[in-house]
C-alpha positions as CSV (number, residue, x, y, z in Angstrom):
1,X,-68.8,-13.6,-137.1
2,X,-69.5,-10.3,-135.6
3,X,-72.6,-10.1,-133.1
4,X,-75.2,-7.7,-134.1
5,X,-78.5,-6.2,-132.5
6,X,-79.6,-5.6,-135.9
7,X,-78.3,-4.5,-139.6
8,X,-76.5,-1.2,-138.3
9,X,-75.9,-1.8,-134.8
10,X,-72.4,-3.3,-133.4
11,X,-73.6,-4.7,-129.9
12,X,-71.3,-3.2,-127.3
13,X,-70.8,-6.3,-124.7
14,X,-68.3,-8.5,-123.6
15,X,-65.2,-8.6,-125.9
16,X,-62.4,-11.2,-126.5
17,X,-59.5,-10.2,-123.9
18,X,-56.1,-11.0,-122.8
19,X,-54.6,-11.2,-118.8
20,X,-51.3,-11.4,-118.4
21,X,-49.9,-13.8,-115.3
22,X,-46.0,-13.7,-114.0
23,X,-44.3,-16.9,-115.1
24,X,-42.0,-16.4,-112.0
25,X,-39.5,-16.0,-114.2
26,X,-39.6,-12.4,-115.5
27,X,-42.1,-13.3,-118.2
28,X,-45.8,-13.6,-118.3
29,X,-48.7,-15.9,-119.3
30,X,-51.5,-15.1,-121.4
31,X,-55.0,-16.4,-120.3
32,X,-58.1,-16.0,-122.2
33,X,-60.5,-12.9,-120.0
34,X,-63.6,-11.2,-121.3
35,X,-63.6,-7.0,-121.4
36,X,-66.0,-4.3,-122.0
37,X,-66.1,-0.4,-121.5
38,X,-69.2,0.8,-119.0
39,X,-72.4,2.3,-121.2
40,X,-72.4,6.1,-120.3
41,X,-74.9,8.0,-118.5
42,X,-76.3,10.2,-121.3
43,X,-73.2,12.3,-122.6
44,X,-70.7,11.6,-119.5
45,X,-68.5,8.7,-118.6
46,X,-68.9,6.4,-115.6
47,X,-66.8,5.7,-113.2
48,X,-67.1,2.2,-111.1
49,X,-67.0,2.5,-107.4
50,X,-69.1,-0.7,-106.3
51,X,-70.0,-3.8,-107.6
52,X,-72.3,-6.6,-105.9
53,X,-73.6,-10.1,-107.3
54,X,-76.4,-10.6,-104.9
55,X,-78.3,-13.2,-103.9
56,X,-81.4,-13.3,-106.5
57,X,-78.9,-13.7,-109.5
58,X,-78.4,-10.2,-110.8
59,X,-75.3,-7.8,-110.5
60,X,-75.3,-4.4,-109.2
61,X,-73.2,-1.7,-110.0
62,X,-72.4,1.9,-108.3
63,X,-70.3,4.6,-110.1
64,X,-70.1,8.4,-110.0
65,X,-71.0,10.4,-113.3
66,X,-70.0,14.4,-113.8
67,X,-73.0,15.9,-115.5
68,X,-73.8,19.9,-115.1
69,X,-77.4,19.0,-113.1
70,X,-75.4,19.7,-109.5
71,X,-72.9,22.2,-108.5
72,X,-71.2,20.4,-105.5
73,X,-69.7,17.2,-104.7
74,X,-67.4,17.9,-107.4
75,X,-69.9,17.6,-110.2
76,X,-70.6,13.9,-109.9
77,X,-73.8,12.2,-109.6
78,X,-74.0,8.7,-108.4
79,X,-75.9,6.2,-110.4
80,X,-76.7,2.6,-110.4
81,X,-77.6,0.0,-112.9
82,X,-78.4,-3.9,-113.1
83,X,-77.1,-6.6,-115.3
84,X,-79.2,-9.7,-115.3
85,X,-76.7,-12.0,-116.9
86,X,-73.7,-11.9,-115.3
87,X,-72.8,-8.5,-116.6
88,X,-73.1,-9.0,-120.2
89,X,-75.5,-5.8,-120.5
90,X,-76.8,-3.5,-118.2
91,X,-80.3,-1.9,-117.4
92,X,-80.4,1.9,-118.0
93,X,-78.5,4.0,-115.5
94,X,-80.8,5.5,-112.6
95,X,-79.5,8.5,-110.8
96,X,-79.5,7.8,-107.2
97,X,-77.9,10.6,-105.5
98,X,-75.2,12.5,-105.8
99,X,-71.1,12.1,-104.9
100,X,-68.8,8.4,-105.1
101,X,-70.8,5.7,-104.2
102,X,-68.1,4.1,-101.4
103,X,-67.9,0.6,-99.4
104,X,-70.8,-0.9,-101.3
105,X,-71.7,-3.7,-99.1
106,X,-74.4,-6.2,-99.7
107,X,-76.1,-7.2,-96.4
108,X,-78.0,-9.7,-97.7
109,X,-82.1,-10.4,-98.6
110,X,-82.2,-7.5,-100.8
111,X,-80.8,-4.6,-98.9
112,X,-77.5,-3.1,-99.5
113,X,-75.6,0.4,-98.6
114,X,-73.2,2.5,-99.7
115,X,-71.1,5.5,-98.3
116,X,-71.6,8.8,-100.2
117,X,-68.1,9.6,-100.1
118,X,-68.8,13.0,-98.3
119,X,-65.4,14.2,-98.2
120,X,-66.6,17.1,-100.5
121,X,-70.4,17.1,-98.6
122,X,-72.0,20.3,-97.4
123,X,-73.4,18.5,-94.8
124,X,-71.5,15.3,-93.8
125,X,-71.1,11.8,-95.2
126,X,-74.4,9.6,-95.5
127,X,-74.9,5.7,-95.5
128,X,-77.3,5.1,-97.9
129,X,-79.8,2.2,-98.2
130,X,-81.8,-0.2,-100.6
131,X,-84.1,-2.8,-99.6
132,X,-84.9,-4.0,-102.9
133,X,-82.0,-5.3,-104.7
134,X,-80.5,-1.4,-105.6
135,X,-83.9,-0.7,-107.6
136,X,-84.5,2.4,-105.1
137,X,-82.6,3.8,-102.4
138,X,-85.2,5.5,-99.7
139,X,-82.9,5.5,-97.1
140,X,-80.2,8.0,-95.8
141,X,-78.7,8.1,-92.2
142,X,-76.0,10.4,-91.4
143,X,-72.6,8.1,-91.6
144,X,-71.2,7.6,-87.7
145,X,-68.1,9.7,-87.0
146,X,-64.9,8.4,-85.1
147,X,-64.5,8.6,-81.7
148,X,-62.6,12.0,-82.0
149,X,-65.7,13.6,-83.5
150,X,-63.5,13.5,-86.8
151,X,-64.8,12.2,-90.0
152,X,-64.2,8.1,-90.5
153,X,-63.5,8.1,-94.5
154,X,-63.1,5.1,-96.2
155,X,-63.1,3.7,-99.7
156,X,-62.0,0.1,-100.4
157,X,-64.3,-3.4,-99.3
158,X,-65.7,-4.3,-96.0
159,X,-65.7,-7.6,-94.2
160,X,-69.5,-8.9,-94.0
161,X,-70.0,-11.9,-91.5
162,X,-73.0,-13.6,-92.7
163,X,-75.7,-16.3,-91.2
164,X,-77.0,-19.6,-92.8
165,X,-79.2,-17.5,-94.9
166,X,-77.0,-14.8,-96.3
167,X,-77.8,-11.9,-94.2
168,X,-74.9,-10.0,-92.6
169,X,-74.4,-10.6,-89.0
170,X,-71.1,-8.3,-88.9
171,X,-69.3,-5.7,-90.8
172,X,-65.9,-4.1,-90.7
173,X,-64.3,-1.0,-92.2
174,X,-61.2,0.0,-92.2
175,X,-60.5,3.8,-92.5
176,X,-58.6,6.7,-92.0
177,X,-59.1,10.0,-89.9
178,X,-56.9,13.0,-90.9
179,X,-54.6,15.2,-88.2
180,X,-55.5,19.1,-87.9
181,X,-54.1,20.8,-90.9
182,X,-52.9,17.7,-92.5
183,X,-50.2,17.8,-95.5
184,X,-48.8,14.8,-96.9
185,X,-45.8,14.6,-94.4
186,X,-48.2,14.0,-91.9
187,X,-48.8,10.8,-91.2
188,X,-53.2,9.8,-91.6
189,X,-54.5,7.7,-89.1
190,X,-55.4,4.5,-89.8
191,X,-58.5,2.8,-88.2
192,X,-61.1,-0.1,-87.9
193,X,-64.5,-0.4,-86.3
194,X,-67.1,-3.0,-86.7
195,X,-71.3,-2.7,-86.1
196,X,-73.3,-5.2,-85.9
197,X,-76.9,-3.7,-87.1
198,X,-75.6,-3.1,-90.8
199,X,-73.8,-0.1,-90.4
200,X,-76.2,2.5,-88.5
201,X,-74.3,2.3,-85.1
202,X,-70.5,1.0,-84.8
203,X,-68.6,0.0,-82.1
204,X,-64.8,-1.1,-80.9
205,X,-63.6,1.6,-83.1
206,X,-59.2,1.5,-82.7
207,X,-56.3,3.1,-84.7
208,X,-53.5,-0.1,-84.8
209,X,-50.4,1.2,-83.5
210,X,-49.1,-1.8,-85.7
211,X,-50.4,0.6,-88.9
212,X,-48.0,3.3,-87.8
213,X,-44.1,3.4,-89.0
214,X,-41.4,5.8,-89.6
215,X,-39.5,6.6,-92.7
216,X,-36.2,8.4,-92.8
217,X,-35.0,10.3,-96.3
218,X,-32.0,12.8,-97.0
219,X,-31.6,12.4,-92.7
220,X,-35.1,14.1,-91.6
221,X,-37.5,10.8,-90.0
222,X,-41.2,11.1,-91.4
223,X,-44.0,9.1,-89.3
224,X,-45.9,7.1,-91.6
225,X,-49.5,5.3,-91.2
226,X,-52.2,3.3,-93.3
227,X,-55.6,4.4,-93.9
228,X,-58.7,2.9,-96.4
229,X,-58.6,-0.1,-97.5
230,X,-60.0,-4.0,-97.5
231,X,-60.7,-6.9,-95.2
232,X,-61.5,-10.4,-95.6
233,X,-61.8,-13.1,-93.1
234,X,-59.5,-16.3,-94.4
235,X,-60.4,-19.8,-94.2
236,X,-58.6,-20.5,-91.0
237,X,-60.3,-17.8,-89.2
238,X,-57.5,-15.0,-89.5
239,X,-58.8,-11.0,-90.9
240,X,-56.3,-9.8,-93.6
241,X,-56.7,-6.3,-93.9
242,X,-55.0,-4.9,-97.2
243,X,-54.6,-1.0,-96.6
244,X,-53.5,1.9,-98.4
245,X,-50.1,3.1,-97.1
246,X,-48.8,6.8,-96.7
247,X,-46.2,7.4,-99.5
248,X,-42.5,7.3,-98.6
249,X,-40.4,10.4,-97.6
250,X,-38.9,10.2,-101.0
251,X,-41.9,11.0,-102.4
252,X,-43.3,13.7,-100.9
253,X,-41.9,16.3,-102.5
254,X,-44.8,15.6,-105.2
255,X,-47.5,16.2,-103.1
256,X,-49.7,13.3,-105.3
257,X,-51.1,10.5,-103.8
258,X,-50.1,8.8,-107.0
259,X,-47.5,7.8,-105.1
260,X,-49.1,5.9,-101.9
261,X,-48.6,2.5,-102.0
262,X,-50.6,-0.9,-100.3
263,X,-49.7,-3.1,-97.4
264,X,-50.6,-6.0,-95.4
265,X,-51.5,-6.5,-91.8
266,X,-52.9,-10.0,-90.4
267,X,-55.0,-10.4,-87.6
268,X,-55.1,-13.6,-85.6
269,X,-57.9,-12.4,-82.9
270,X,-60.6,-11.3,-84.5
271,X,-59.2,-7.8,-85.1
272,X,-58.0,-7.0,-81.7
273,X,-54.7,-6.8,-82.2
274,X,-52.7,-6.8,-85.7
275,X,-49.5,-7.4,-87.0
276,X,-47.1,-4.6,-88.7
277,X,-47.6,-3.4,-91.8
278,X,-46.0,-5.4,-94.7
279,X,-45.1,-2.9,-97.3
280,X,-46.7,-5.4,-100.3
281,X,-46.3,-2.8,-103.3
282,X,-44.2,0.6,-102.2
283,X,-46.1,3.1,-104.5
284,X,-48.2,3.6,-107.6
285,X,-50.5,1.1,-106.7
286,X,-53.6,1.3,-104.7
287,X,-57.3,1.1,-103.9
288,X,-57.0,-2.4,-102.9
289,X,-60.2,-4.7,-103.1
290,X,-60.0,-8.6,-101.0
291,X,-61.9,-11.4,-102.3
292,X,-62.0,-15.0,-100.9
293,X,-62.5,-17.2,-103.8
294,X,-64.5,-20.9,-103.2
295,X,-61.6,-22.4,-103.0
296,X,-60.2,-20.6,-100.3
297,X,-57.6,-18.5,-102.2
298,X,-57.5,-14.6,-101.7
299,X,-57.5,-12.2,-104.2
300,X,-56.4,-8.8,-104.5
301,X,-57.2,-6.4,-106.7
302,X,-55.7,-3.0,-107.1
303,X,-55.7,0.3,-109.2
304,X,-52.4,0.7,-111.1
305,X,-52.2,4.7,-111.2
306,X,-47.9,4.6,-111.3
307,X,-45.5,1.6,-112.4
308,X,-43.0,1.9,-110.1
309,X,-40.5,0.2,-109.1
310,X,-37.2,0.1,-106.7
311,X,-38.0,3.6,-106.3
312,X,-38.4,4.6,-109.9
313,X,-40.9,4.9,-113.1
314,X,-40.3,1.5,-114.6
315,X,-42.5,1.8,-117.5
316,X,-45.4,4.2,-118.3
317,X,-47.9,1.7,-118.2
318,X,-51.3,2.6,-116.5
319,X,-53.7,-0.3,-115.4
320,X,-55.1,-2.7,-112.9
321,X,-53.3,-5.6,-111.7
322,X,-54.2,-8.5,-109.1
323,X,-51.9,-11.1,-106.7
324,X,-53.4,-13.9,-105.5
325,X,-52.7,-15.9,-101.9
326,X,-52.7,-19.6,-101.1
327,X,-52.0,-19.2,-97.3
328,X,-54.3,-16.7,-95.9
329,X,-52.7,-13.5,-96.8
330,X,-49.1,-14.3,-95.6
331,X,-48.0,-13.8,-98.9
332,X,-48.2,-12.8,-102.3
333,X,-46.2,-14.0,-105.2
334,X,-45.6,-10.6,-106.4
335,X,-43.4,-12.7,-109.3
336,X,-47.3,-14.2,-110.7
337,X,-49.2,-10.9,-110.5
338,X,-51.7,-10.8,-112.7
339,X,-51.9,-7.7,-115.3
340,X,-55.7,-7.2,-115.9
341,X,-55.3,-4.3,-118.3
342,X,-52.7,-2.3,-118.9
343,X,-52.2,0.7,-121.4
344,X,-49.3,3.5,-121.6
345,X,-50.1,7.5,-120.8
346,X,-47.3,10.0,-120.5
347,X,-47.8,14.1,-119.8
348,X,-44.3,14.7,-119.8
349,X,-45.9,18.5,-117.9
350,X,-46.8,15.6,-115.0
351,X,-45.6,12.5,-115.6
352,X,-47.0,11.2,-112.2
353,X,-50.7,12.2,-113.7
354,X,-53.6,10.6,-112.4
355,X,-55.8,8.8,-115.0
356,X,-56.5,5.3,-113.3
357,X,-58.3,4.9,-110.6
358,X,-60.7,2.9,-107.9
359,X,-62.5,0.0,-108.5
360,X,-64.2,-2.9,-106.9
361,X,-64.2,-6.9,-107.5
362,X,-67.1,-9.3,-106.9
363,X,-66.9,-13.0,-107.3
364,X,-68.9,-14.4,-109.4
365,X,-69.1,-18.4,-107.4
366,X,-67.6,-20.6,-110.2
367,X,-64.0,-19.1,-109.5
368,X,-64.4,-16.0,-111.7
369,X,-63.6,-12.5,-110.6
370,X,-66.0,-9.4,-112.4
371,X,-63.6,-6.2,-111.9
372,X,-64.6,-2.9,-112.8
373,X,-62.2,0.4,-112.6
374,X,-61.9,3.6,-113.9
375,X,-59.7,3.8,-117.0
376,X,-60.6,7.9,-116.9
377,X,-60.1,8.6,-120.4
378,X,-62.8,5.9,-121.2
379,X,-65.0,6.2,-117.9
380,X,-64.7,2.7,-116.4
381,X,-64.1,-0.8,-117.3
382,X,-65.1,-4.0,-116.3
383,X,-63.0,-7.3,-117.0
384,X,-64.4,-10.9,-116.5
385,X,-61.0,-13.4,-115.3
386,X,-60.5,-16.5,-113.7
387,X,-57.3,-16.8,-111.1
C-alpha cells in the first residue's frame, strides 16, 4: 500500500532500497537499506555537506544551495534543516549563510560549527557557530590560518574528544595548505592541528613528512602529498586519519581532481608521529568520512566520482561506496566494500566528468550509518544502512 499525506499527495520519505556488499569472491550481497532524495530549497537542489545526530534526539543537516540571491561564493547559499525522527522528514530549510558548510562538528550541549568553505571568500574562511541545536547561528570568527600565514582548508570529519557529559574536550583537523602558484604536479601539503577550546584557537599544528611520497611516470619523478580528510580515534587508543591523496603522475595530464584518490595513515601517539600513507583506493574515489560504530568497527565512507581500477575506467558507474575495519584501521577488505548507491553517467566530451560528490556520515547508536551525498543531477541523497 502506497503512503499518502492525503488523496493527491505521494509522501516523499524514506524509500525501499538495496546495498550491495563484496562476497569476497567477485560477487556481492544484497541487504535491505532505506533511501530518499533531499527536499529542495525553493526551486534549487541541495547539496549535503554535514550531518549531525545530536544529543537531544534530532538530526541536523548542512548543504549548499545555488540560488541567484548572491553573486559570490560561487552562487551557493548554505542552509540548514532538522529532522526530528531520525531523518524521515525534515523541517523547512533556513538559509544560514552563504558558501559549503565544511567540518560540521558537534561539540556537544547544543552548540556546533561549521567551516564556510572560504576558498572562494572575499574576505577569508569563517567558523561558524550555533548554541541551540543549529536553530540559529549568531556566531562567526575568522577561521585560524596555518602557521605559514597560508590558508588551512579542509573538508572531510574531525576527531572530537569528549567528557562524561558529551561536550568536546578536543578536536582535530586534518588539512591541506597549497604551494605558491600551485598546479596539480605540485604536490599540496598535508597537515593536522588540534584546539582545545572548540575550534577558536589551534595549536601543535604539523605537515607529516609520512603524508609525502614520490611518483615516477614515462621517467620524470612527481612528489606527491595528502591533504583533507577524516580522523577517528579507535578503540585501542590509535588516530586513523583517512586522507585525500594527490593523484598519480599518470594522471595528471587531466588536470581533474576526479582522479585523486584516499589513503590511510595510523597514529600510535596521539598524532605526534604517523605512519606512511597506505594508498587504500588509487583514484576516483574520495571525500572520505570515519565513523567508529558501538561495536568498535570503523567505517568509511566515500564519494565515488570515477570507477577505476588498475589504472583504468572499469565501469561508468557513479556512486558512494563504504569499507568497513575490524582492527583499528589496519585494513580494509576492499573485496566486501559496500556499494551504497550506484548509477551510470557517461559524457563521452569528458568522460572523467564530475557529477558525484562530498558527503558526510553520522551514526545513528543502534549500528546504523545515515549518509547523505551529492548525486548532482538530483541535489543530494541520503541513505539509511546497517554494516
Amino acid at each position: 500500500m502506497i503512503e499518502k499525506a492525503d488523496d493527491n499527495l505521494e509522501t516523499f520519505s524514506w524509500k525501499e532500497h538495496r546495498v550491495l556488499v563484496g562476497n569476497g569472491e567477485d560477487g556481492y550481497l544484497s541487504q535491505p537499506a532505506e533511501y530518499q532524495f533531499l527536499p529542495r530549497f525553493g526551486e534549487a537542489k541541495v547539496v549535503p555537506f554535514g550531518l549531525a545526530k545530536m544529543d537531544n534526539g534530532e538530526i541536523l543537516l548542512l548543504g549548499a544551495a545555488k540560488t541567484d540571491r548572491i553573486a559570490f561564493q560561487n552562487g551557493e547559499e548554505t542552509v540548514a534543516a532538522i529532522s526530528a525522527d531520525g531523518g524521515a522528514t525534515w523541517g523547512d530549510y533556513q538559509a544560514i549563510g552563504h558558501g559549503r558548510p565544511v567540518m560540521l562538528t558537534d561539540l556537544g550541549g547544543g552548540t556546533l560549527s561549521y567551516n564556510d568553505g572560504g576558498l572562494m571568500a572575499e574576505s577569508g574562511s569563517s567558523l561558524c557557530f550555533s548554541h541551540d541545536y543549529g536553530r540559529t547561528w549568531s556566531e562567526r570568527i575568522p577561521l585560524a590560518k596555518a602557521p605559514d600565514g597560508k590558508d588551512f582548508c579542509s573538508e572531510g570529519n574531525p576527531l572530537v574528544d569528549r567528557d562524561v557529559h558529551g561536550r568536546a574536550t578536543r578536536i582535530g583537523w586534518t588539512g591541506q595548505t597549497f604551494p605558491d602558484n600551485f598546479s596539480f604536479d605540485k604536490a599540496i601539503c598535508g597537515c593536522v592541528r588540534w584546539s582545545n577550546d572548540g575550534g577558536r584557537t589551534w595549536e601543535n599544528h604539523s605537515w607529516p613528512n609520512a603524508w609525502k611520497w614520490q611518483d615516477t611516470y614515462e621517467g620524470v619523478t612527481y612528489e606527491r602529498g595528502c591533504g583533507e580528510g577524516a580522523m577517528v580515534q579507535a578503540a585501542n587508543g590509535w588516530i586513523v586519519a583517512a586522507i585525500r591523496t594527490d593523484m598519480l603522475g599518470k594522471y595528471i595530464k587531466y588536470h581533474y581532481d576526479n582522479f585523486e584518490g584516499t589513503g590511510i595513515s595510523i597514529s600510535k601517539d596521539d598524532g605526534v608521529t604517523w605512519s606512511p600513507v597506505e594508498h587504500l583506493l588509487e583514484a576516483g574515489r574520495m571525500h572520505a568520512n570515519l565513523l567508529r560504530l558501538p561495536n568498535d568497527d570503523l567505517v568509511m565512507t566515500v564519494i565515488r566520482r570515477l570507477d577505476m581500477r588498475d589504472g583504468k575506467l572499469a565501469s561508468y558507474r557513479r556512486g558512494c561506496d563504504a569499507l568497513i575495519s575490524h582492527d583499528h584501521g589496519q585494513t580494509w577488505n576492499l573485496d566486501r566494500m559496500y556499494i551504497l548507491d550506484d548509477w551510470s553517467y557517461n559524457n563521452p566530451a569528458q568522460w572523467y566528468e564530475c557529477v558525484s560528490g562530498h558527503l558526510y556520515s553520522t551514526s545513528m547508536g543502534d549500528g546504523s550509518v545515515l549518509t547523505a551525498y551529492g548525486h548532482y543531477p538530483n541535489g543530494g541523497v541520503l541513505i539509511k544502512w546497517k554494516p
